[in-house]
C-alpha positions as CSV (number, residue, x, y, z in Angstrom):
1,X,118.1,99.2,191.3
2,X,120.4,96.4,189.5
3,X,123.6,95.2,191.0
4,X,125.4,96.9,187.9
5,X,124.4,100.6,189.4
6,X,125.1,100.0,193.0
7,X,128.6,98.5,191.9
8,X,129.1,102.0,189.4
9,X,131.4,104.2,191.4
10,X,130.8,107.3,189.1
11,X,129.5,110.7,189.8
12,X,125.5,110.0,190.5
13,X,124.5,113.7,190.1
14,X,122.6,112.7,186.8
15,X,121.3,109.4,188.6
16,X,117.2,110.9,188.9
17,X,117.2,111.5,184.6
18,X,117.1,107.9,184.8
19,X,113.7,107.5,185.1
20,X,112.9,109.4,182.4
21,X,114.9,108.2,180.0
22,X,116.2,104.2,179.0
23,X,119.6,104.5,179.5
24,X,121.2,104.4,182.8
25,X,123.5,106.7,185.4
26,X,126.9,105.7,183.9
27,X,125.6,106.2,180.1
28,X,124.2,109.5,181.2
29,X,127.3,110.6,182.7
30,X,129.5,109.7,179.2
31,X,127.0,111.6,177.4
32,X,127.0,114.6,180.0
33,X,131.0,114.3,179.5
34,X,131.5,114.8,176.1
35,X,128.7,117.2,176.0
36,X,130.6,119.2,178.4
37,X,134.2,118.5,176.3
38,X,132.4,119.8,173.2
39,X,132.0,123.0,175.0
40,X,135.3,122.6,176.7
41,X,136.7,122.4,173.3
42,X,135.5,125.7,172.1
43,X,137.7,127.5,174.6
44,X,140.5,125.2,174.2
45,X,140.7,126.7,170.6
46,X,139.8,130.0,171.3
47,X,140.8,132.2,174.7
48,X,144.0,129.1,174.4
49,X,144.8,129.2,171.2
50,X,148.6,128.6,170.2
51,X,149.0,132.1,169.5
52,X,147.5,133.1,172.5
53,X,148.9,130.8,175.3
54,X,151.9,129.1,176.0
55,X,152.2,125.2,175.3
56,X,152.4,124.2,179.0
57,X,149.4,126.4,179.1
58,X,147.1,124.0,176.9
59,X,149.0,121.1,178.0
60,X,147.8,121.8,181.5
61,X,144.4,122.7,180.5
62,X,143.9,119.4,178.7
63,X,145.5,117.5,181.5
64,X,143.4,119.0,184.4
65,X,140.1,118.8,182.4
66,X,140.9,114.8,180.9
67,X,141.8,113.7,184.9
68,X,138.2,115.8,186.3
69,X,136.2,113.9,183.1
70,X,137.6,110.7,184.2
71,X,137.2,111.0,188.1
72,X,133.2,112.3,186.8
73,X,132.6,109.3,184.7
74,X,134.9,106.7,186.8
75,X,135.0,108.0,190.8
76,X,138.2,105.9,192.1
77,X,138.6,104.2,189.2
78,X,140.2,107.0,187.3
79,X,143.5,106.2,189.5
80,X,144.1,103.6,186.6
81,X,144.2,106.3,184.1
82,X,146.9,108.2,185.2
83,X,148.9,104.5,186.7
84,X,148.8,103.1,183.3
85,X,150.8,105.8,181.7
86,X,152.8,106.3,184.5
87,X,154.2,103.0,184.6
88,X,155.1,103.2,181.0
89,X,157.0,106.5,181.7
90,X,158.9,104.4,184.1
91,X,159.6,102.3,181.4
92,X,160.9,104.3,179.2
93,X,163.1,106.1,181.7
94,X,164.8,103.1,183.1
95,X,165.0,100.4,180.2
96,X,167.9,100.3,177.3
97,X,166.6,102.3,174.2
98,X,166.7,98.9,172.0
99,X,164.5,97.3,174.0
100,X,162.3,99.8,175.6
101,X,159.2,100.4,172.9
102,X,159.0,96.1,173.4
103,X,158.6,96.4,176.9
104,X,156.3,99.4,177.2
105,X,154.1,97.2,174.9
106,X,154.5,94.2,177.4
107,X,154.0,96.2,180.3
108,X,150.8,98.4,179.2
109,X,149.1,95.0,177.7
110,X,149.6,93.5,180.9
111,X,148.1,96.7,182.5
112,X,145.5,96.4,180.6
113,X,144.8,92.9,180.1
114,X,144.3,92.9,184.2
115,X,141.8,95.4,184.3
116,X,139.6,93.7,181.2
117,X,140.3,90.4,183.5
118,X,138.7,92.6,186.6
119,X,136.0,93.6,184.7
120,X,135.3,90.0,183.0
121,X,134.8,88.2,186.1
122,X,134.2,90.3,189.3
123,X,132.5,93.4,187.7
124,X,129.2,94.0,186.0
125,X,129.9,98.0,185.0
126,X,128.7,98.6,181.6
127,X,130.8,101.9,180.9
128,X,133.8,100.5,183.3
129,X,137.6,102.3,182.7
130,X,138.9,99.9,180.5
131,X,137.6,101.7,177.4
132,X,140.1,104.7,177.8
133,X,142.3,102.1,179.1
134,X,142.4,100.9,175.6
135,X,143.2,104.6,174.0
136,X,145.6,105.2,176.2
137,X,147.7,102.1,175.4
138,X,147.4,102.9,172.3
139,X,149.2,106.1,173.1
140,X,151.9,105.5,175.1
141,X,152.9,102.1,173.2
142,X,152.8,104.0,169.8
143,X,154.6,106.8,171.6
144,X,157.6,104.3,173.0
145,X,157.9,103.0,169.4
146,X,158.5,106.4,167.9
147,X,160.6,107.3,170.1
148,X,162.6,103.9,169.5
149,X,162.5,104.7,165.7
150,X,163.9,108.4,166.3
151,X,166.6,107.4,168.7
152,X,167.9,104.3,167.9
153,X,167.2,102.9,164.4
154,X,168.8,104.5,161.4
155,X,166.4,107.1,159.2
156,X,167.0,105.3,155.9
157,X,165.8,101.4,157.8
158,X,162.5,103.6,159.0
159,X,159.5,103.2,155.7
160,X,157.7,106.6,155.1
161,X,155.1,106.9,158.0
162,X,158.0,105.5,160.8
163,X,159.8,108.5,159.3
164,X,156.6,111.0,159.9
165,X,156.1,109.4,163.2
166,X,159.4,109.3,164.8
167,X,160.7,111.6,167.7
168,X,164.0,111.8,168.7
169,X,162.9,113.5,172.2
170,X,161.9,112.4,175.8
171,X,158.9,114.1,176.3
172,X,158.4,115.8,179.6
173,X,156.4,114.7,182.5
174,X,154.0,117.1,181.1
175,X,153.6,116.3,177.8
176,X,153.5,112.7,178.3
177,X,150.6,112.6,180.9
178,X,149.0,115.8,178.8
179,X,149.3,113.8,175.6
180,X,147.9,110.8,177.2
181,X,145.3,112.1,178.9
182,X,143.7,115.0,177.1
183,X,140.0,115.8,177.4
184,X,139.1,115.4,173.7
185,X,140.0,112.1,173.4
186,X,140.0,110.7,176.7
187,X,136.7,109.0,176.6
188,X,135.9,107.5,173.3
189,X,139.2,108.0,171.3
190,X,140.1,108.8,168.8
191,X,144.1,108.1,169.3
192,X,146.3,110.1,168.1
193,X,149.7,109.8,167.2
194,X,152.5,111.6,170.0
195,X,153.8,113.8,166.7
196,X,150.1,114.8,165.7
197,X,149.2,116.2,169.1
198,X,152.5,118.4,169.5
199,X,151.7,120.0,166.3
200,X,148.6,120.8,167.6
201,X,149.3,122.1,170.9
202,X,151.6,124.2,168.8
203,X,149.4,125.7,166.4
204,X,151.5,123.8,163.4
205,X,148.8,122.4,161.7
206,X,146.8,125.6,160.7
207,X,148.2,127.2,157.5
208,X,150.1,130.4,158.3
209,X,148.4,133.3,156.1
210,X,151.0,136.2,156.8
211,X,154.9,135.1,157.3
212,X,156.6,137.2,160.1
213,X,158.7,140.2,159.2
214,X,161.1,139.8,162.0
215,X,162.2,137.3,164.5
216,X,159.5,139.2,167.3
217,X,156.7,138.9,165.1
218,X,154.0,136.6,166.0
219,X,152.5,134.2,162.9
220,X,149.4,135.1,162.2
221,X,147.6,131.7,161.5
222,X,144.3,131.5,159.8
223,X,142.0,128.5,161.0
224,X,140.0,127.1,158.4
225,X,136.1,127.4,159.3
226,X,134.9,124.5,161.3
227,X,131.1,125.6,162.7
228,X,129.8,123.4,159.4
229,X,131.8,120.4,159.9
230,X,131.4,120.3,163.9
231,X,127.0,120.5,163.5
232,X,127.2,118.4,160.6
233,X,128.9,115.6,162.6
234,X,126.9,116.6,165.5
235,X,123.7,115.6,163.5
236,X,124.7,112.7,162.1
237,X,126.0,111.4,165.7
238,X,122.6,112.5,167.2
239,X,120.7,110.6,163.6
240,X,122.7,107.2,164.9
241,X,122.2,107.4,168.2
242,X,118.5,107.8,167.7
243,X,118.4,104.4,164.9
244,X,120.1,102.7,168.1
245,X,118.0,103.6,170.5
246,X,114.7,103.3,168.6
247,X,115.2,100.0,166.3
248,X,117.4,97.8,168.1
249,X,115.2,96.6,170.4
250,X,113.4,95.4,167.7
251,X,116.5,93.1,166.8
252,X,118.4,92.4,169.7
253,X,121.5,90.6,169.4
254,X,120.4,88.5,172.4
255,X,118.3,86.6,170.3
256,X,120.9,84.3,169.0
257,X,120.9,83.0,172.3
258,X,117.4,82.0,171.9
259,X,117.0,78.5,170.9
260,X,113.8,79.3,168.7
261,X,115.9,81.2,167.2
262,X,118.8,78.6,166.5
263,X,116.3,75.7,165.4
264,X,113.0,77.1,164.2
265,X,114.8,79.9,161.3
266,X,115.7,79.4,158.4
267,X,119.1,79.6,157.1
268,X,118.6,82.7,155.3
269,X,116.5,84.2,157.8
270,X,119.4,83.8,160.5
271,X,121.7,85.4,158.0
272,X,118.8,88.3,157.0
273,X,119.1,88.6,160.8
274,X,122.6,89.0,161.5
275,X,122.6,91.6,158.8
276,X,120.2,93.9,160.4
277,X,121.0,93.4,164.3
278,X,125.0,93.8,163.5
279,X,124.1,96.9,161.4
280,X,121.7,98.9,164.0
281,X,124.4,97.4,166.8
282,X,127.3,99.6,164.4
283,X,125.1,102.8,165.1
284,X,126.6,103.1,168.8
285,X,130.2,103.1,167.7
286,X,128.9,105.4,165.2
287,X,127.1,107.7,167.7
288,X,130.6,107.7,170.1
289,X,133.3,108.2,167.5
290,X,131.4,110.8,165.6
291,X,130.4,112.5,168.7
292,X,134.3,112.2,169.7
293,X,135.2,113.2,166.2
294,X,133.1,116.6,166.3
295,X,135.1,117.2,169.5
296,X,138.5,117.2,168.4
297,X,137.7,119.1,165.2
298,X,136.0,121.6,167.4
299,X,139.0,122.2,169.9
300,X,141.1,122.7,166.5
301,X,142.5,118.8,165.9
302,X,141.6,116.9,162.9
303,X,142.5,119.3,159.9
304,X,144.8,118.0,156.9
305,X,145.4,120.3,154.8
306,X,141.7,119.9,152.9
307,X,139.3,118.9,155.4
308,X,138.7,117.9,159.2
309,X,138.8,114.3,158.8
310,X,142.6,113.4,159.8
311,X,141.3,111.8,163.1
312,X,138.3,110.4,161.8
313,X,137.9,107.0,163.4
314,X,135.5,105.6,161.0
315,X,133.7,106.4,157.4
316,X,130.0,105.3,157.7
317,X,129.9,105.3,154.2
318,X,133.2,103.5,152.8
319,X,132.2,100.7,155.5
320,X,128.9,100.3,154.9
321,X,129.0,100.2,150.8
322,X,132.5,99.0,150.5
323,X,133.0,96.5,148.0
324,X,135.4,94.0,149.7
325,X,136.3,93.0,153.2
326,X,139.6,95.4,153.1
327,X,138.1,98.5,152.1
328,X,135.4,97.9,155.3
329,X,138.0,97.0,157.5
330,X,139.8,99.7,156.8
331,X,137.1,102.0,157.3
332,X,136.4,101.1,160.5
333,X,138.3,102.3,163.9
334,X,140.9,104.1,161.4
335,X,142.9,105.2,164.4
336,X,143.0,101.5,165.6
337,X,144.2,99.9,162.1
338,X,146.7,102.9,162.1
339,X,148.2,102.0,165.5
340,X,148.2,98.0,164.4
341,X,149.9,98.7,161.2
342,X,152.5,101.1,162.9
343,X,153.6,99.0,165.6
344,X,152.8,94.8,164.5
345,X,151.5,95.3,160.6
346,X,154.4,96.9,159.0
347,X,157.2,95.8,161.3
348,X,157.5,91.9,161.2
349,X,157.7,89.6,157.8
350,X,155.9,86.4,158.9
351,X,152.1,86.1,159.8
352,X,151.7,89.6,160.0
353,X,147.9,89.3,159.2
354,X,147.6,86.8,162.2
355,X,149.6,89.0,164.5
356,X,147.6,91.5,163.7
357,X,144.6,90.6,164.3
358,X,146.0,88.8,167.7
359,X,147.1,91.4,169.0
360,X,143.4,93.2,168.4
361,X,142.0,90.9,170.0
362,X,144.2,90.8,173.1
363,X,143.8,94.6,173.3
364,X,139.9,94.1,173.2
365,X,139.7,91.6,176.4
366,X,139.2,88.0,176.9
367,X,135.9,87.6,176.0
368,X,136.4,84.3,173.2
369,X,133.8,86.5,171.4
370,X,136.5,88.6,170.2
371,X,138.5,85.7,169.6
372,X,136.1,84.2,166.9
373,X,135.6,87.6,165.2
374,X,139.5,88.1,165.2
375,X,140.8,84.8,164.1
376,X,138.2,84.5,161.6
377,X,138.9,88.2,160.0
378,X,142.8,86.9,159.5
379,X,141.3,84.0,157.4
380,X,138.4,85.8,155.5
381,X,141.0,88.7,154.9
382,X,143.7,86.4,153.1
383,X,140.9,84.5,151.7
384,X,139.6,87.9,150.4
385,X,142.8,88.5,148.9
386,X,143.7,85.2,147.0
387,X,139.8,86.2,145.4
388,X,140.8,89.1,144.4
389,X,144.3,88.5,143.0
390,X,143.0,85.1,140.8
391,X,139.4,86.5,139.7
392,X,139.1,90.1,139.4
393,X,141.3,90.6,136.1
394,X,138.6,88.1,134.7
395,X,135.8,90.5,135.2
396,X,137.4,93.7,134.0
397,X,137.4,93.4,129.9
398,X,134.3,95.7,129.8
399,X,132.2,98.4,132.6
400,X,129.4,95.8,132.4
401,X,131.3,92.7,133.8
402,X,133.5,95.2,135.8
403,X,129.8,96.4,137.7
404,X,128.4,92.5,138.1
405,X,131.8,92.0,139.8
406,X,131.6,95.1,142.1
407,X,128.0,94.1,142.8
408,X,128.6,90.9,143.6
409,X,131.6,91.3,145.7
410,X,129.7,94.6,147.4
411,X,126.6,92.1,148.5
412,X,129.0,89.5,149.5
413,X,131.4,91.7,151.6
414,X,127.9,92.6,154.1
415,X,127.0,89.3,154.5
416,X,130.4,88.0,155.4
417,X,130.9,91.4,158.2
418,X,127.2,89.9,159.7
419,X,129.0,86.9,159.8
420,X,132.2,87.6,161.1
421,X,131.6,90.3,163.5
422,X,128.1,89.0,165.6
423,X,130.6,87.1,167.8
424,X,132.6,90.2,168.5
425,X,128.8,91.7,169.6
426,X,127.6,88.8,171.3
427,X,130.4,87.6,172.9
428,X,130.0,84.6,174.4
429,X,131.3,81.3,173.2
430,X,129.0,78.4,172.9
431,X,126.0,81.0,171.2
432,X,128.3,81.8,168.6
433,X,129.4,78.1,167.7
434,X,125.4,77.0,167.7
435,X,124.9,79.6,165.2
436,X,128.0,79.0,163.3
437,X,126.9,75.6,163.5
438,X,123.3,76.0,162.6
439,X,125.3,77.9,159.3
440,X,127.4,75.1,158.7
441,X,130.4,77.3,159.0
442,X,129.6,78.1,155.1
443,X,131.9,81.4,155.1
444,X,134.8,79.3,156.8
445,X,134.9,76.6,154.5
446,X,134.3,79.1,151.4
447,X,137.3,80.6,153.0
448,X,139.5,77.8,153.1
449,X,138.2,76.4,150.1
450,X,139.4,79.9,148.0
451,X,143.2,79.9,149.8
452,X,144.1,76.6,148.3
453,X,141.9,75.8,145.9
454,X,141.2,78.8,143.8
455,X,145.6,79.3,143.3
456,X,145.6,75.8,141.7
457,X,142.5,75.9,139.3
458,X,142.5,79.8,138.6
459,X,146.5,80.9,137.8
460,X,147.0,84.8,139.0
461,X,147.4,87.2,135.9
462,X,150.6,88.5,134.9
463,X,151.3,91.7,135.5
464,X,150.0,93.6,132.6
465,X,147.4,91.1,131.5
466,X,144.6,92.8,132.8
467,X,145.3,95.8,130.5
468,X,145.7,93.4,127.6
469,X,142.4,92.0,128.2
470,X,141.0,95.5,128.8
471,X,142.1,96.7,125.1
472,X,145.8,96.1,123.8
473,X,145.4,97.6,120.7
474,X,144.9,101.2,122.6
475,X,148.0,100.8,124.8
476,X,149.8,98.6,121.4
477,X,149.0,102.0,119.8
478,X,150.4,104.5,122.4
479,X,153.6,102.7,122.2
480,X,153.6,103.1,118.5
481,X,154.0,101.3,115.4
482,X,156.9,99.3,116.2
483,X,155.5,98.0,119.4
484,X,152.1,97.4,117.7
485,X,154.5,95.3,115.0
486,X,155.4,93.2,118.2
487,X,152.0,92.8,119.5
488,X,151.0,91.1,116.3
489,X,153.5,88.9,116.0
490,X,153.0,88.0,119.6
């Protein structure tokens, strides 16, 4: 037995599978978990449905179920789980309004930056508690800022989604350790925003059908059908976990350690390589988040009005075929970006991108891996940007070059996410700059070379240039005869 599983201090019920499977106890056990939520999840929205039970009710249900999944899959380590979001509660209690959303960020970082420090250097544990660590910051720092934005800044500073988001409540004991600890989400995410999850526990979300006749009428509330959506995502998870299990060994990322492999390859075969090893490495995140994703929808979370995706923390297909860097990004741990953008993105004016992505990395650990990946998105994104402000007007006077471009950018955007994100797989420092190295950092001087190079040589088009180049005399025409007067004397 390796030093990793005598050091796991988990449940080891599952531990004789084992044997007759690759994976070991602690993987077993967050399988067995969320196996165990998905059923878990069909009485939460049935026998304790919101028109059934009170709100403490599910609250408590969701609370005693997320601590018993975390002491399963954890053993003494699930004491961080409820510490965390208890010393943030603290936080908020004690500390001035104008100050306290700062400081619950401070403190839970800290929190958590000390367990991924633990982990880093004195423990080997695969599956160890600092992955719903990470979900749970995520809820009690975007909690401490909405309730900052309800209480103490004035509606018309707040933009549209601080306005959605705010609350202008404490929470109760409760709802805050409920909220932060629920069993759907507890594991592998997705986070959900404080605002979200009271509508839920409320039955708000779910479209009335019959409005009450009197004040002691119940709503009756029809739930749009789910059965579909929860087995199609429960295929799809089971479809990636198999392509992970089945074809990465084939390509494992360990190889770039290899130093074969760093000076007997060619240059396109390490970047053929990249391409395939970070793609099959993508189908665990898939396999988790869609497994988490079927989950919620199936305890009654994740509908927007049209479809079950509101939680969603990534689109396989927007990622995988997106035709620039943003569009992938975005498309990839939605509920991650969300939380960035509500509480770094969209709240300070200077080096926002770089904050940003800082503060991702932070939140992810110490490992420099992430540090590479990170720091290098915050270039290739601006970089991405000034492309696409200074050359794509130029390609879109006709569907043809408009395609080419698409095309073009859609086979550059996959090599550039191989590049960018194998450090964020492998890791460890010195690997990644050999390969880097043995690529002569071509993406990272292409980078720099578009920020201030393309600006001076390739002007931006004006605003309304594009459509002239798409057609004038159409829009000339629209205007009418006066205006298509102008346009030939211009």
């Amino acid at each position: 037995m390796t030093q990793q599983l005598d050091n796991y201090p988990g449940s080891r019920l599952l531990e004789g599978l084992s044997s007759y499977t690759s994976l070991q106890v602690d993987q077993l056990n967050f399988i067995a978990s969320q196996v165990f939520a998905l059923g878990l999840a069909t009485l939460y929205r049935t026998v304790l449905s919101p028109a059934k039970v009170s709100p403490s009710v599910r609250h408590s249900f969701g609370l005693i179920f997320g601590l018993w999944m975390g002491y399963f899959c954890f053993g003494y380590q699930a004491l961080h789980l409820a510490a965390l979001p208890a010393v943030c509660y603290l936080v908020i209690l004690t500390q001035n309004p104008a100050i306290m959303h700062g400081a619950v960020l401070f403190t839970a970082m800290l929190y958590l930056s000390l367990v991924h420090l633990h982990r880093q250097f004195l423990d080997d544990s695969s599956l160890d508690i600092s992955g719903p660590l990470m979900v749970i910051t995520q809820k009690v720092t975007s909690l401490a800022y909405s309730l900052h934005d309800g209480t103490v800044k004035e509606r018309e500073s707040l933009t549209e989604n601080q306005k959605y988001h705010a609350v202008d409540k404490l929470p109760s004991v409760l709802e805050f350790f409920s909220y932060s600890l629920m069993f759907p989400s507890l594991m592998a995410g997705p986070v959900i925003f404080y605002k979200d999850y009271i509508s839920f526990i409320e039955g708000q979300t779910l479209t009335p059908t019959k409005k009450p006749t009197t004040s002691m009428q119940k709503v009756i509330v029809h739930e749009p059908s789910l059965n579909r959506v929860v087995f199609q995502k429960l295929i799809l998870g089971i479809v990636c976990a198999l392509v992970f299990v089945l074809f990465l060994p084939a390509f494992p990322i360990s190889r770039l350690k290899d130093d074969n492999f760093i000076e007997n390859t060619t240059f396109s075969y390490k970047f053929w390589y990249l391409t395939v090893a970070t793609t099959l490495v993508r189908t665990k995140y898939y396999f988790a988040w869609t497994l988490a994703d079927a989950i919620c929808n199936n305890a009654g979370m994740g509908w927007d009005g049209t479809n079950w995706n509101k939680f969603s923390n990534v689109d396989i297909f927007k990622f995988e075929f997106g035709t620039n860097l943003k569009e992938s990004i975005d498309a990839w741990n939605r509920g991650t970006n969300s939380w960035l953008r509500f509480i770094v993105y969209g709240r300070v004016q200077k080096y926002s991108t770089f904050l940003t992505f800082g503060l991702s990395a932070l939140w992810h650990g110490f490992e420099l891996g992430y540090y590479l990946t990170f720091m290098s998105g915050a270039l290739f994104t601006i970089a991405a940007r000034t492309v696409r402000r200074h050359l794509r007007s130029h390609f879109t006077s006709s569907s043809e070059s408009k395609l080419l471009y698409d095309l073009i950018t859609f086979a550059t955007t996959r090599f550039v996410m191989a590049y960018l994100t194998f450090p964020f797989i492998l890791l460890e420092f010195w690997p990644c700059i050999a390969v880097y190295a043995k690529l002569y950092w071509i993406v990272h001087l292409l980078a720099l070379l578009a920020v201030y190079a393309i600006p001076r040589f390739l002007p931006k088009a004006l605003p309304g240039e594009e459509v002239q180049q798409n057609g004038i005399a159409i829009a000339l025409k629209k205007a009418g005869p006066y205006s298509e007067a102008m346009g030939k004397v211009d």
